[in-house]
PDB file of N, CA, C and O in Angstrom:
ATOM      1  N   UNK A   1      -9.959 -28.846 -49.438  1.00  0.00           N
ATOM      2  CA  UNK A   1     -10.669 -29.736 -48.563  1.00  0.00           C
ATOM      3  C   UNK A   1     -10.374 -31.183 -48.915  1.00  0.00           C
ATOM      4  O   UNK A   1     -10.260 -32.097 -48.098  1.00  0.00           O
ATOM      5  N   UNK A   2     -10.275 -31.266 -50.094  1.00  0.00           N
ATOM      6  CA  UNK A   2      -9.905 -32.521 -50.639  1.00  0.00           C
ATOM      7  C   UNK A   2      -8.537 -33.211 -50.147  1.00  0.00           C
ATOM      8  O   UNK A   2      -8.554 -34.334 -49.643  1.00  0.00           O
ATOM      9  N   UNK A   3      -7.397 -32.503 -50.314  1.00  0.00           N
ATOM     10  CA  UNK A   3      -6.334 -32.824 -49.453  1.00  0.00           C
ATOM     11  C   UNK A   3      -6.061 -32.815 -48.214  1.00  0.00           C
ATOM     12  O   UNK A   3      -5.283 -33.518 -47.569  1.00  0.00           O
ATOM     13  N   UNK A   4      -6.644 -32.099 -47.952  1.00  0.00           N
ATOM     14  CA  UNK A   4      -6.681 -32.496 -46.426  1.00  0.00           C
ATOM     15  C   UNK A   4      -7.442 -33.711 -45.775  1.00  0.00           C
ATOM     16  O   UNK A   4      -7.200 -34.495 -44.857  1.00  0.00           O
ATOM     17  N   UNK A   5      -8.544 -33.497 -46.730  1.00  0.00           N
ATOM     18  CA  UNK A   5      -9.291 -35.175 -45.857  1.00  0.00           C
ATOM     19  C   UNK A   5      -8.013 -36.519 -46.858  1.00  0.00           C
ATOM     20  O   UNK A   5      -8.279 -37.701 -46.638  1.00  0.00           O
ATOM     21  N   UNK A   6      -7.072 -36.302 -47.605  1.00  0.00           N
ATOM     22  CA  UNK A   6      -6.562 -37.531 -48.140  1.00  0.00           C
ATOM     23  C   UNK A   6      -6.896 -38.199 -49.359  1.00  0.00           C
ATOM     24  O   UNK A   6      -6.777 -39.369 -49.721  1.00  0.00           O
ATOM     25  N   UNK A   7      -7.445 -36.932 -50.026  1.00  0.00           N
ATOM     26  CA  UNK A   7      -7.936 -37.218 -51.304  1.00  0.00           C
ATOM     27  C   UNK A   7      -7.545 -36.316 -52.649  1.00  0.00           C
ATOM     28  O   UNK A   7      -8.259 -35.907 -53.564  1.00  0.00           O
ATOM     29  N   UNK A   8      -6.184 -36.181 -52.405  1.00  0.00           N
ATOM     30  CA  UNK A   8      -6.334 -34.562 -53.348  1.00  0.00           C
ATOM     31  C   UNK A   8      -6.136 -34.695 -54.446  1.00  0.00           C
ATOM     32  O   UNK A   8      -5.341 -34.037 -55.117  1.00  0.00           O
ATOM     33  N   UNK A   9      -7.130 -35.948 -54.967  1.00  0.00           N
ATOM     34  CA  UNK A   9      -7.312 -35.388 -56.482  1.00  0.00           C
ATOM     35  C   UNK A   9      -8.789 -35.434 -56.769  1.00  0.00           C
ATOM     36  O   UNK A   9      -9.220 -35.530 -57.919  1.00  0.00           O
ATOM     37  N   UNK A  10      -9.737 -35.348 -55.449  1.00  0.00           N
ATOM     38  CA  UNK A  10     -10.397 -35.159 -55.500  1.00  0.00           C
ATOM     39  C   UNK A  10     -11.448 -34.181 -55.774  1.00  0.00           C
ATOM     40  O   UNK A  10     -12.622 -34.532 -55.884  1.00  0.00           O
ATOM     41  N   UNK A  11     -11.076 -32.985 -55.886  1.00  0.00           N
ATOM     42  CA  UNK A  11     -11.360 -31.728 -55.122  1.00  0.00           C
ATOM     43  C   UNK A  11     -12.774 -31.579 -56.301  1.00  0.00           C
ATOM     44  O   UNK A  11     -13.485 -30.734 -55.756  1.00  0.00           O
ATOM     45  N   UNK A  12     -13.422 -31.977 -57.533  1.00  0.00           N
ATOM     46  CA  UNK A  12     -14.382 -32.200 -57.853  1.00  0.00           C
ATOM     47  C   UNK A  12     -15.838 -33.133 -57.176  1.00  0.00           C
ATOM     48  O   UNK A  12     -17.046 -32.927 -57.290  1.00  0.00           O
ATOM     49  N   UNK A  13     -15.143 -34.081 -56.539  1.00  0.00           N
ATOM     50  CA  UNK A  13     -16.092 -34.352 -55.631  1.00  0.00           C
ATOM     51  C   UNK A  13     -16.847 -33.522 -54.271  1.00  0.00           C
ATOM     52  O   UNK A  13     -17.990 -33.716 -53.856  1.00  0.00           O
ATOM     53  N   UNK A  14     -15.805 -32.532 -53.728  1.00  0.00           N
ATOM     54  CA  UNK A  14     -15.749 -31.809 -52.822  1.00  0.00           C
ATOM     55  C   UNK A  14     -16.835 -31.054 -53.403  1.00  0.00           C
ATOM     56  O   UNK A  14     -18.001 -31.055 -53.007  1.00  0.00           O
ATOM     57  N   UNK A  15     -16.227 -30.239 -54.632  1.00  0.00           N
ATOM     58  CA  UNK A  15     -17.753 -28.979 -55.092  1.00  0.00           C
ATOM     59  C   UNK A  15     -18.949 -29.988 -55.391  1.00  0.00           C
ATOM     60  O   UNK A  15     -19.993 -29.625 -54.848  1.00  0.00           O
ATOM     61  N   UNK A  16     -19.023 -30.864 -55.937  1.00  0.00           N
ATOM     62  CA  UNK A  16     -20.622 -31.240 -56.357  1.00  0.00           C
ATOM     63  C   UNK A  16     -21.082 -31.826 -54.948  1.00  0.00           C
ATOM     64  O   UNK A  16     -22.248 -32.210 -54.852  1.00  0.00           O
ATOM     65  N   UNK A  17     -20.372 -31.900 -54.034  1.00  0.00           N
ATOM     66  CA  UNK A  17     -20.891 -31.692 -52.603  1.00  0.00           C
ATOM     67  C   UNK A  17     -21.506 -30.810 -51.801  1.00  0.00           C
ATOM     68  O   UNK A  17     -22.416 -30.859 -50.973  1.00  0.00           O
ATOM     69  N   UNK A  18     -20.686 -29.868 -52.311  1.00  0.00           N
ATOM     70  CA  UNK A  18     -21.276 -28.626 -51.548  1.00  0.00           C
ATOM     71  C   UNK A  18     -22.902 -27.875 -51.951  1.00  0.00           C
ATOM     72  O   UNK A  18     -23.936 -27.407 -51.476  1.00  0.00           O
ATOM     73  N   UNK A  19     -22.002 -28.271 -53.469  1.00  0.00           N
ATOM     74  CA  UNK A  19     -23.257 -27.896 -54.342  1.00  0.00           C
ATOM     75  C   UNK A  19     -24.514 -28.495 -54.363  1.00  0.00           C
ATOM     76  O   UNK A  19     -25.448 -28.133 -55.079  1.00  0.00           O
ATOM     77  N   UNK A  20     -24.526 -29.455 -53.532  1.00  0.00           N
ATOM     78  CA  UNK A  20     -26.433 -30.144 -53.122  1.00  0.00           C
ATOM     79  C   UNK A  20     -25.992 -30.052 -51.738  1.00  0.00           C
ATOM     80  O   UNK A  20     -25.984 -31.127 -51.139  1.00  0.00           O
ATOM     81  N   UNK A  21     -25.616 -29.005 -51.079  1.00  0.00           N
ATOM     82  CA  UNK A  21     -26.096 -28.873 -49.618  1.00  0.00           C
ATOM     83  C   UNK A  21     -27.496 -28.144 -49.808  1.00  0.00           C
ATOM     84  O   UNK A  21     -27.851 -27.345 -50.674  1.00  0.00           O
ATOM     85  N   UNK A  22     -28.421 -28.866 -48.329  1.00  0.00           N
ATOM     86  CA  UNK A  22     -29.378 -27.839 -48.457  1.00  0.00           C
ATOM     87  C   UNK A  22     -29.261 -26.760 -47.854  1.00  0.00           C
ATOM     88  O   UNK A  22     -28.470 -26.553 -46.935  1.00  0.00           O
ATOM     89  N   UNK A  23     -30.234 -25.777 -48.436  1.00  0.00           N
ATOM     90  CA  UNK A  23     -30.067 -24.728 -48.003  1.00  0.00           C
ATOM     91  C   UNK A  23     -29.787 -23.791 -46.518  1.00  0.00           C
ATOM     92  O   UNK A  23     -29.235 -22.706 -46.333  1.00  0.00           O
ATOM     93  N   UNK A  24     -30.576 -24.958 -45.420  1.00  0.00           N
ATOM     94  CA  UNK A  24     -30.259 -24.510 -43.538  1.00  0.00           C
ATOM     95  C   UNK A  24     -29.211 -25.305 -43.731  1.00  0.00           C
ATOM     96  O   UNK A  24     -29.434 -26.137 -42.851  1.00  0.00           O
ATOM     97  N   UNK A  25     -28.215 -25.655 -44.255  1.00  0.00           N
ATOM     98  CA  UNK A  25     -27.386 -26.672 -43.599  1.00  0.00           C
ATOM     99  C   UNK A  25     -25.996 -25.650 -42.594  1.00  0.00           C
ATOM    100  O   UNK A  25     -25.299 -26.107 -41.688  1.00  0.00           O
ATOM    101  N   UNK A  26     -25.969 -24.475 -43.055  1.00  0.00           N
ATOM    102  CA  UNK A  26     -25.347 -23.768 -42.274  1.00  0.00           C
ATOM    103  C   UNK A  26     -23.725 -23.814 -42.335  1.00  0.00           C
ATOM    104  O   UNK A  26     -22.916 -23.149 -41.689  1.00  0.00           O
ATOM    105  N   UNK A  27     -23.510 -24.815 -43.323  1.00  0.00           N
ATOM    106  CA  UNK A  27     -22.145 -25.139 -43.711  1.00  0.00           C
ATOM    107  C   UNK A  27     -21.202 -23.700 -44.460  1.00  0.00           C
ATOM    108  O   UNK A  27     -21.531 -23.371 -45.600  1.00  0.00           O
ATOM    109  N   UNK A  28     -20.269 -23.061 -43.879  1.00  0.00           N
ATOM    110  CA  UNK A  28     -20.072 -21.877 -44.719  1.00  0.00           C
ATOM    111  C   UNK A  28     -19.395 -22.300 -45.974  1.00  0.00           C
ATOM    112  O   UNK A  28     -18.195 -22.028 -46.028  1.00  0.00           O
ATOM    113  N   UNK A  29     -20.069 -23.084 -47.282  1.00  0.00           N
ATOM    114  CA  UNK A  29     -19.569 -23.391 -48.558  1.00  0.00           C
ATOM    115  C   UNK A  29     -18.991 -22.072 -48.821  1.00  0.00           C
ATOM    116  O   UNK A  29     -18.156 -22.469 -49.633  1.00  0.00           O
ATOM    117  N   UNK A  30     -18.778 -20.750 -48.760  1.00  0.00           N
ATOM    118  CA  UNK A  30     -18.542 -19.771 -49.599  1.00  0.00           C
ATOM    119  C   UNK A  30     -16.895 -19.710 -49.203  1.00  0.00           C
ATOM    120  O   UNK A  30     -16.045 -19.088 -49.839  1.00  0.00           O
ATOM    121  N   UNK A  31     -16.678 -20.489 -48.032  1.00  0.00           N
ATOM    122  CA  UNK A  31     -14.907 -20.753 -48.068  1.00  0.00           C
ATOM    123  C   UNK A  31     -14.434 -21.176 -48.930  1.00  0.00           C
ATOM    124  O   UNK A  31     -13.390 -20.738 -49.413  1.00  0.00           O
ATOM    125  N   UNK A  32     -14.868 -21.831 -49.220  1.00  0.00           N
ATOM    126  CA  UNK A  32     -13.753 -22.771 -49.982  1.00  0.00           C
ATOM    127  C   UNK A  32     -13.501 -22.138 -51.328  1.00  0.00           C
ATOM    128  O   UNK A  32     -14.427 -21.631 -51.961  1.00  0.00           O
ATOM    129  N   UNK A  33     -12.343 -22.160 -51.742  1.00  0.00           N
ATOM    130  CA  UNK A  33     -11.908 -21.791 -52.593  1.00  0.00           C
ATOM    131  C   UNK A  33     -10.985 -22.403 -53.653  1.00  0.00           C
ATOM    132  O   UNK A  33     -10.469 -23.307 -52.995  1.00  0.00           O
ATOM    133  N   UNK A  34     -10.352 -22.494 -55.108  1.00  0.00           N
ATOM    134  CA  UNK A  34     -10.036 -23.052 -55.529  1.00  0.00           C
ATOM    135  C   UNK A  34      -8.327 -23.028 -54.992  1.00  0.00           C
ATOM    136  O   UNK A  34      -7.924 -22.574 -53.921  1.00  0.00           O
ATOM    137  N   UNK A  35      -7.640 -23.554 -55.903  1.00  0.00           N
ATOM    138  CA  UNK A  35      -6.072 -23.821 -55.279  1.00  0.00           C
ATOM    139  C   UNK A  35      -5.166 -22.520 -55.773  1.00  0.00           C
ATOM    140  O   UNK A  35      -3.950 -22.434 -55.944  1.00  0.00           O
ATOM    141  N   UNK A  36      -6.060 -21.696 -55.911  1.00  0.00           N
ATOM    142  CA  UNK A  36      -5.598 -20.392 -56.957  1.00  0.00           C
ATOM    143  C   UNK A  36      -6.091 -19.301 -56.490  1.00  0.00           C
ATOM    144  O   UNK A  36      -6.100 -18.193 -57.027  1.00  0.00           O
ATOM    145  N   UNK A  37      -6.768 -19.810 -54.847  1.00  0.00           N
ATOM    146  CA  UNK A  37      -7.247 -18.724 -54.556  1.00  0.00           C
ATOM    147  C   UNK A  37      -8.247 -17.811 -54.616  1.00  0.00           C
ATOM    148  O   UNK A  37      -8.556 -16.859 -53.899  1.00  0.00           O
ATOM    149  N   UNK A  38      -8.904 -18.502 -56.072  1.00  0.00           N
ATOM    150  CA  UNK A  38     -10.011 -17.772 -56.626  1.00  0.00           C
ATOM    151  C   UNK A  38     -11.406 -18.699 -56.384  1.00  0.00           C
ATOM    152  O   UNK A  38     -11.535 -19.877 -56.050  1.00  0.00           O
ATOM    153  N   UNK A  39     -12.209 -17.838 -56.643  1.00  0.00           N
ATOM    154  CA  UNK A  39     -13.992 -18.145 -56.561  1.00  0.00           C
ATOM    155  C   UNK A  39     -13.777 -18.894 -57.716  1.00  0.00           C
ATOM    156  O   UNK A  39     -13.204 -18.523 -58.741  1.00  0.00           O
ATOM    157  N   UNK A  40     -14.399 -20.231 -57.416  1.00  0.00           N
ATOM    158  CA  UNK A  40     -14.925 -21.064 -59.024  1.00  0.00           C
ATOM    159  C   UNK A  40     -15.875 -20.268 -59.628  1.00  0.00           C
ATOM    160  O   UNK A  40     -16.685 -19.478 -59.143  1.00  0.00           O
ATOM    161  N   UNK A  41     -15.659 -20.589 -60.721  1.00  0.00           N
ATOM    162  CA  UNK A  41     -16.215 -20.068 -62.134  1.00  0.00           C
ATOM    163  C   UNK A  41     -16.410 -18.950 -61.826  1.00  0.00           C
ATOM    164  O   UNK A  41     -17.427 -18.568 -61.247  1.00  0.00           O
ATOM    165  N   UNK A  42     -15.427 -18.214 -62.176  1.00  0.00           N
ATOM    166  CA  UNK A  42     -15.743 -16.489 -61.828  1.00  0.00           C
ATOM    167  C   UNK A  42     -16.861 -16.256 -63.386  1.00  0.00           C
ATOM    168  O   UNK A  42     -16.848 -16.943 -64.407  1.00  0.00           O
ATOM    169  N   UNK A  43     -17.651 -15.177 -63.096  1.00  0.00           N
ATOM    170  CA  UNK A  43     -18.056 -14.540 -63.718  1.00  0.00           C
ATOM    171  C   UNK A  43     -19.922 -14.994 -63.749  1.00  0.00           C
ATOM    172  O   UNK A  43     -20.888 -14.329 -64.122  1.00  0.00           O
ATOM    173  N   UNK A  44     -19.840 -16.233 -63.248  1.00  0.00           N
ATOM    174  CA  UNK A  44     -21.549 -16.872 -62.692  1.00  0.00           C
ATOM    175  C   UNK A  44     -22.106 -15.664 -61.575  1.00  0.00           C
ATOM    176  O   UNK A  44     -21.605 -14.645 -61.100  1.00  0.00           O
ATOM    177  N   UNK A  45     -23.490 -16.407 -61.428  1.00  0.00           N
ATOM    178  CA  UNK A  45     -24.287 -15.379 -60.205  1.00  0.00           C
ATOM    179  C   UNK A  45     -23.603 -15.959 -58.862  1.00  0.00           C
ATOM    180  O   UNK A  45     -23.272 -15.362 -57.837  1.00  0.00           O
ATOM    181  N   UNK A  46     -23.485 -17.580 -59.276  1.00  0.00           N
ATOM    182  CA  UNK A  46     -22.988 -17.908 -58.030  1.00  0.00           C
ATOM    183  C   UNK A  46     -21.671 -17.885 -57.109  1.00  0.00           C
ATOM    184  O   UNK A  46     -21.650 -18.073 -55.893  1.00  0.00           O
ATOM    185  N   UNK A  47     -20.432 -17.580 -58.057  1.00  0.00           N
ATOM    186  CA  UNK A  47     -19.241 -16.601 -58.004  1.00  0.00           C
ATOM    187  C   UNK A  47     -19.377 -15.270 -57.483  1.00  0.00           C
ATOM    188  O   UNK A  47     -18.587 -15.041 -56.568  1.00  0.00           O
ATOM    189  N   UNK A  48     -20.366 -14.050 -57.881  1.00  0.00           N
ATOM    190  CA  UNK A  48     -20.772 -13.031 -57.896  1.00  0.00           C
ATOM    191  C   UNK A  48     -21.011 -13.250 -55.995  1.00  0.00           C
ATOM    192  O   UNK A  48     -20.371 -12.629 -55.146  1.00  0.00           O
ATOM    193  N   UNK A  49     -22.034 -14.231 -55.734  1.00  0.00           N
ATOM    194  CA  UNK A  49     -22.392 -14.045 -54.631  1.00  0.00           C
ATOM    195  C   UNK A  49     -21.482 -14.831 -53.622  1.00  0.00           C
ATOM    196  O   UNK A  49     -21.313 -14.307 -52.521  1.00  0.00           O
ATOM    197  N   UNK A  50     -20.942 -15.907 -53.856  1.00  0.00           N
ATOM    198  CA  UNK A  50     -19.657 -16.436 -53.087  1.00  0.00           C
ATOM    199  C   UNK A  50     -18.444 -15.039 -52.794  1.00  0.00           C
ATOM    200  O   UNK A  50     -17.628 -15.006 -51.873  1.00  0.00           O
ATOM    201  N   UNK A  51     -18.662 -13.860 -53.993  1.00  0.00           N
ATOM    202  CA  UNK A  51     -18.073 -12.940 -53.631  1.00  0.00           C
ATOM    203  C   UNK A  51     -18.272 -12.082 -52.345  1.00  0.00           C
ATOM    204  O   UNK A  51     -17.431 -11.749 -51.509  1.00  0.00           O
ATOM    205  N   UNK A  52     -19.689 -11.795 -52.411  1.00  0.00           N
ATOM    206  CA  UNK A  52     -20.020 -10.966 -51.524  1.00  0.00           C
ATOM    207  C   UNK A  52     -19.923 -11.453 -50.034  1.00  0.00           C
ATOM    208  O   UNK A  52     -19.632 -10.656 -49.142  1.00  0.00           O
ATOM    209  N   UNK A  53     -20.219 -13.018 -49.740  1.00  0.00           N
ATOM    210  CA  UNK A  53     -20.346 -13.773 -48.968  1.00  0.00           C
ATOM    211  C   UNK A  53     -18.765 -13.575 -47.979  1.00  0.00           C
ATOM    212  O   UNK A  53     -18.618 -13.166 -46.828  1.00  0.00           O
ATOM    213  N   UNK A  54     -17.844 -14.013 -48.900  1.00  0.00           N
ATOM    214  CA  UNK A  54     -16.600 -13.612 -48.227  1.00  0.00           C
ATOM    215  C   UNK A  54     -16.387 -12.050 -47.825  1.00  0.00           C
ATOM    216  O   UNK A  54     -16.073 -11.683 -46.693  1.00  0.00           O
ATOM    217  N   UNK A  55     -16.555 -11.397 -48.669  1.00  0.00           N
ATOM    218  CA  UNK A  55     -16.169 -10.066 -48.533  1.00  0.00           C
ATOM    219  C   UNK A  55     -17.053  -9.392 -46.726  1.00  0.00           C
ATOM    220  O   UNK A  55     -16.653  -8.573 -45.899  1.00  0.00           O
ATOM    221  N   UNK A  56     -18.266 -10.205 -46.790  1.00  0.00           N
ATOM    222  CA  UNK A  56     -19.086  -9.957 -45.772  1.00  0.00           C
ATOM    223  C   UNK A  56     -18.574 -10.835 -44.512  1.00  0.00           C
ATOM    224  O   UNK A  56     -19.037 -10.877 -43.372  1.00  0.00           O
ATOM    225  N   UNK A  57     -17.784 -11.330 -44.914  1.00  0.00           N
ATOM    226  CA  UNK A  57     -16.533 -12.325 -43.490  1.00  0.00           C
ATOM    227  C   UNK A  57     -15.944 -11.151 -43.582  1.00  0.00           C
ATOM    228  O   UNK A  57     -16.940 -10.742 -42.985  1.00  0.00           O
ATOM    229  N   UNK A  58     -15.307 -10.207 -43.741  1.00  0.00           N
ATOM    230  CA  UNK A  58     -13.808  -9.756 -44.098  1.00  0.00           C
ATOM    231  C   UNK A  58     -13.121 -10.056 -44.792  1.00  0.00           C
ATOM    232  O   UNK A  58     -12.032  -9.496 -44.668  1.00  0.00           O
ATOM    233  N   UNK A  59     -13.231 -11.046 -45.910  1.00  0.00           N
ATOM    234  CA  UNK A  59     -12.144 -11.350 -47.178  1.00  0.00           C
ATOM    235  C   UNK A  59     -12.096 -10.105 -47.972  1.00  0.00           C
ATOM    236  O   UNK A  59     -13.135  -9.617 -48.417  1.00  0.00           O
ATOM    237  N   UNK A  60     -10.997  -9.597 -48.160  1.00  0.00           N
ATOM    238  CA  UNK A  60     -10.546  -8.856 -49.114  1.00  0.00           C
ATOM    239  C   UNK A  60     -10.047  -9.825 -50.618  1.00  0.00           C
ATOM    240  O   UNK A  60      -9.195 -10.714 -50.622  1.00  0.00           O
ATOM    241  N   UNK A  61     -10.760  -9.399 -51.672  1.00  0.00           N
ATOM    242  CA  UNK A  61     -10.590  -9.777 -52.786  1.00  0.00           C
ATOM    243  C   UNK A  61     -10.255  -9.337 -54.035  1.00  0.00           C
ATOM    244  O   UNK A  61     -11.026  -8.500 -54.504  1.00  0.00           O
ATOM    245  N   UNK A  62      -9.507  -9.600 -54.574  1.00  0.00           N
ATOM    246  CA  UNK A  62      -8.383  -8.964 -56.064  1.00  0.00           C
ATOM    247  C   UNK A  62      -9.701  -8.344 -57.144  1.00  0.00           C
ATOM    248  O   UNK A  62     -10.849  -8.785 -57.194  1.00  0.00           O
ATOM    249  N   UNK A  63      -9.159  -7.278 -57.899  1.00  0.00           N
ATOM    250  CA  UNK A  63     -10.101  -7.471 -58.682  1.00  0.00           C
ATOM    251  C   UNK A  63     -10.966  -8.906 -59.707  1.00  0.00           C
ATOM    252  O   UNK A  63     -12.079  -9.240 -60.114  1.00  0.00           O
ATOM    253  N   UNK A  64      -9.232  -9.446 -59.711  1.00  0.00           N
ATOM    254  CA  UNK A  64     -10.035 -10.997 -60.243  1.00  0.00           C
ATOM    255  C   UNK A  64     -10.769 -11.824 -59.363  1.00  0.00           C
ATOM    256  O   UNK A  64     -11.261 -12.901 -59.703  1.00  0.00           O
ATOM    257  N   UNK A  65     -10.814 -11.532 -58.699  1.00  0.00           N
ATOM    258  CA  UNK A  65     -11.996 -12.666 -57.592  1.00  0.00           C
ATOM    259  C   UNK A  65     -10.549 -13.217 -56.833  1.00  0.00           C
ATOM    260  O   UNK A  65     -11.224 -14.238 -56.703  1.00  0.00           O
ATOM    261  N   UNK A  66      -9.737 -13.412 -56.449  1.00  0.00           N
ATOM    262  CA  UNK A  66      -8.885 -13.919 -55.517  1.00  0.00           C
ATOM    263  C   UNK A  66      -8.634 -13.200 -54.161  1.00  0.00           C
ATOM    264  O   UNK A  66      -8.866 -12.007 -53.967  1.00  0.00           O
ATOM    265  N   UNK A  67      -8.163 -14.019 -53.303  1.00  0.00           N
ATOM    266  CA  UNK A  67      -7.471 -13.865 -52.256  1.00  0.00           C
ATOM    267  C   UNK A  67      -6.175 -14.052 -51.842  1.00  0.00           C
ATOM    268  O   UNK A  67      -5.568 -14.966 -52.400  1.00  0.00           O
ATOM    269  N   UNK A  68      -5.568 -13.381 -50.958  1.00  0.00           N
ATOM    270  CA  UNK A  68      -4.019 -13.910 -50.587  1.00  0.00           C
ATOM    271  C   UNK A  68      -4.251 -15.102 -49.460  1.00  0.00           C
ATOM    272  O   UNK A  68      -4.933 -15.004 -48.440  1.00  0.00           O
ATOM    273  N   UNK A  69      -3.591 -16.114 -49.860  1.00  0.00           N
ATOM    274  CA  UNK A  69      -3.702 -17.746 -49.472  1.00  0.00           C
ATOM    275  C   UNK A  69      -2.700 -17.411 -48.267  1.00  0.00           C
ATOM    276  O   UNK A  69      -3.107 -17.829 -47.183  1.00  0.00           O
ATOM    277  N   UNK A  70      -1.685 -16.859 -48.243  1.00  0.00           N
ATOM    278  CA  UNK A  70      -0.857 -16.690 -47.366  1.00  0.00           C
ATOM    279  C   UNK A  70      -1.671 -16.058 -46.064  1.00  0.00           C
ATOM    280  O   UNK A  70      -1.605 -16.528 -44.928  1.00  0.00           O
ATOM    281  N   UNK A  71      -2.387 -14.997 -46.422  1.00  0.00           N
ATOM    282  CA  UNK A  71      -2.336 -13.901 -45.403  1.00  0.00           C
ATOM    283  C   UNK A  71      -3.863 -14.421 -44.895  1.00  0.00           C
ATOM    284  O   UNK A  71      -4.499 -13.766 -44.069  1.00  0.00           O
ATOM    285  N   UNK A  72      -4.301 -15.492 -45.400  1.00  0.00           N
ATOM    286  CA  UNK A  72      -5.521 -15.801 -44.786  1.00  0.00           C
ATOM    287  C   UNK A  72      -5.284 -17.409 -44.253  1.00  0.00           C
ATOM    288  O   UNK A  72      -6.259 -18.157 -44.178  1.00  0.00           O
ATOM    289  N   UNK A  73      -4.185 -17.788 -43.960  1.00  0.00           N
ATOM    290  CA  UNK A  73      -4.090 -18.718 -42.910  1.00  0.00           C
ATOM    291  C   UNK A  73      -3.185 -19.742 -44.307  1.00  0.00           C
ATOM    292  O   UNK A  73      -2.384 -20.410 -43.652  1.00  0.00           O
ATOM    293  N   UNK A  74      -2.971 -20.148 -45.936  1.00  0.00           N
ATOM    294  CA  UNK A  74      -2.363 -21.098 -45.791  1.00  0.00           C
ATOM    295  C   UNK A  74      -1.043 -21.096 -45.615  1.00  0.00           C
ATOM    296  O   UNK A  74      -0.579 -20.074 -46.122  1.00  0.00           O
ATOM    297  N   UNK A  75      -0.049 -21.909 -45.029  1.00  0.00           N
ATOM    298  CA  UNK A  75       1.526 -22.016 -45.228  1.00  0.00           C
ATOM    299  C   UNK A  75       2.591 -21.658 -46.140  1.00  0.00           C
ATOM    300  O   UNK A  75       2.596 -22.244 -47.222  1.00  0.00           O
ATOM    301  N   UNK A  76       3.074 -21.202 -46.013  1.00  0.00           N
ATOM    302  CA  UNK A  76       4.203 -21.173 -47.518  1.00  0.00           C
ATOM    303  C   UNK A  76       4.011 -22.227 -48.028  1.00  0.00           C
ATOM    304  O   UNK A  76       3.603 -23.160 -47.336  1.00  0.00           O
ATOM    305  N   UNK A  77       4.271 -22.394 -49.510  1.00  0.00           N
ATOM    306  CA  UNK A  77       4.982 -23.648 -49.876  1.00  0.00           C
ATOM    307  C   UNK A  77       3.639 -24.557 -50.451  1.00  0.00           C
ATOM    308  O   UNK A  77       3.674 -25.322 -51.415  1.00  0.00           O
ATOM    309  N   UNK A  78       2.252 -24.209 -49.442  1.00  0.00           N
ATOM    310  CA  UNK A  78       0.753 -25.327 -50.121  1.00  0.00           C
ATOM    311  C   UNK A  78       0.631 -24.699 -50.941  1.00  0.00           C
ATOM    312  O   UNK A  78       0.811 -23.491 -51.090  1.00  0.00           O
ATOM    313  N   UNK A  79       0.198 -25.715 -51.784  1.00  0.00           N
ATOM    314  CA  UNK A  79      -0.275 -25.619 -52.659  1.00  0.00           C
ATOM    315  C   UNK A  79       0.498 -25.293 -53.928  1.00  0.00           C
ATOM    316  O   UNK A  79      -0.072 -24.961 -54.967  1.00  0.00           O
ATOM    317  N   UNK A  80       1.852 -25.402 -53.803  1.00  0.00           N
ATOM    318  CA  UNK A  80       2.364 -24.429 -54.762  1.00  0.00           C
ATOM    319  C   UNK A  80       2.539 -22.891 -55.201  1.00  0.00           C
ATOM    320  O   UNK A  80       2.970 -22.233 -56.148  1.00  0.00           O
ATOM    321  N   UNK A  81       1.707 -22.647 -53.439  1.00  0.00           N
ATOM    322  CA  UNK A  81       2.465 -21.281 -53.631  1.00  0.00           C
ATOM    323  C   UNK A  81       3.503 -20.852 -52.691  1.00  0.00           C
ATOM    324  O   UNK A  81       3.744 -21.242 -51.548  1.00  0.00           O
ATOM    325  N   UNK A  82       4.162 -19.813 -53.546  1.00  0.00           N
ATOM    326  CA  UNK A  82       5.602 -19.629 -53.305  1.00  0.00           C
ATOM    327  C   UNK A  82       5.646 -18.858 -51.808  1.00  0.00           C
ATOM    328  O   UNK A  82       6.726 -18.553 -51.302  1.00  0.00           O
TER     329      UNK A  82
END
């Protein structure tokens, strides 16, 4: 999110954003994901449930908490992946 709005070394500002949304804000925070594909801080409650959250979109997820970046909309080549 950070690069795309023109900020990409931002992407810490982005989570402590999300992270004081209130609660109706209706924003689907459980997208976003790190540049790796994976749920921040795997192994929290709030990872745990960012899990389920996607999985309850249809995200299919690795046993490590990831997703394929490709096959869920990003480009070859972002991000550094191949």
């Amino acid at each position: 999110m950070a690069a795309q709005a023109g900020y990409p070394r931002h992407a810490r500002h982005v989570g402590r954003l999300l992270r004081e949304l209130p609660d109706h804000s209706g924003l689907p925070w459980f997208r976003v994901i790190n540049t790796s594909g994976r749920v921040a801080r795997p192994g929290t409650p709030e990872a745990d449930w960012q899990r389920l959250l996607l999985e309850a979109d249809g995200i299919e997820l690795s046993a490590n908490g990831s997703i394929n970046l490709r096959h869920y909309g990003w480009p070859d080549g972002y991000f550094g992946q191949p």
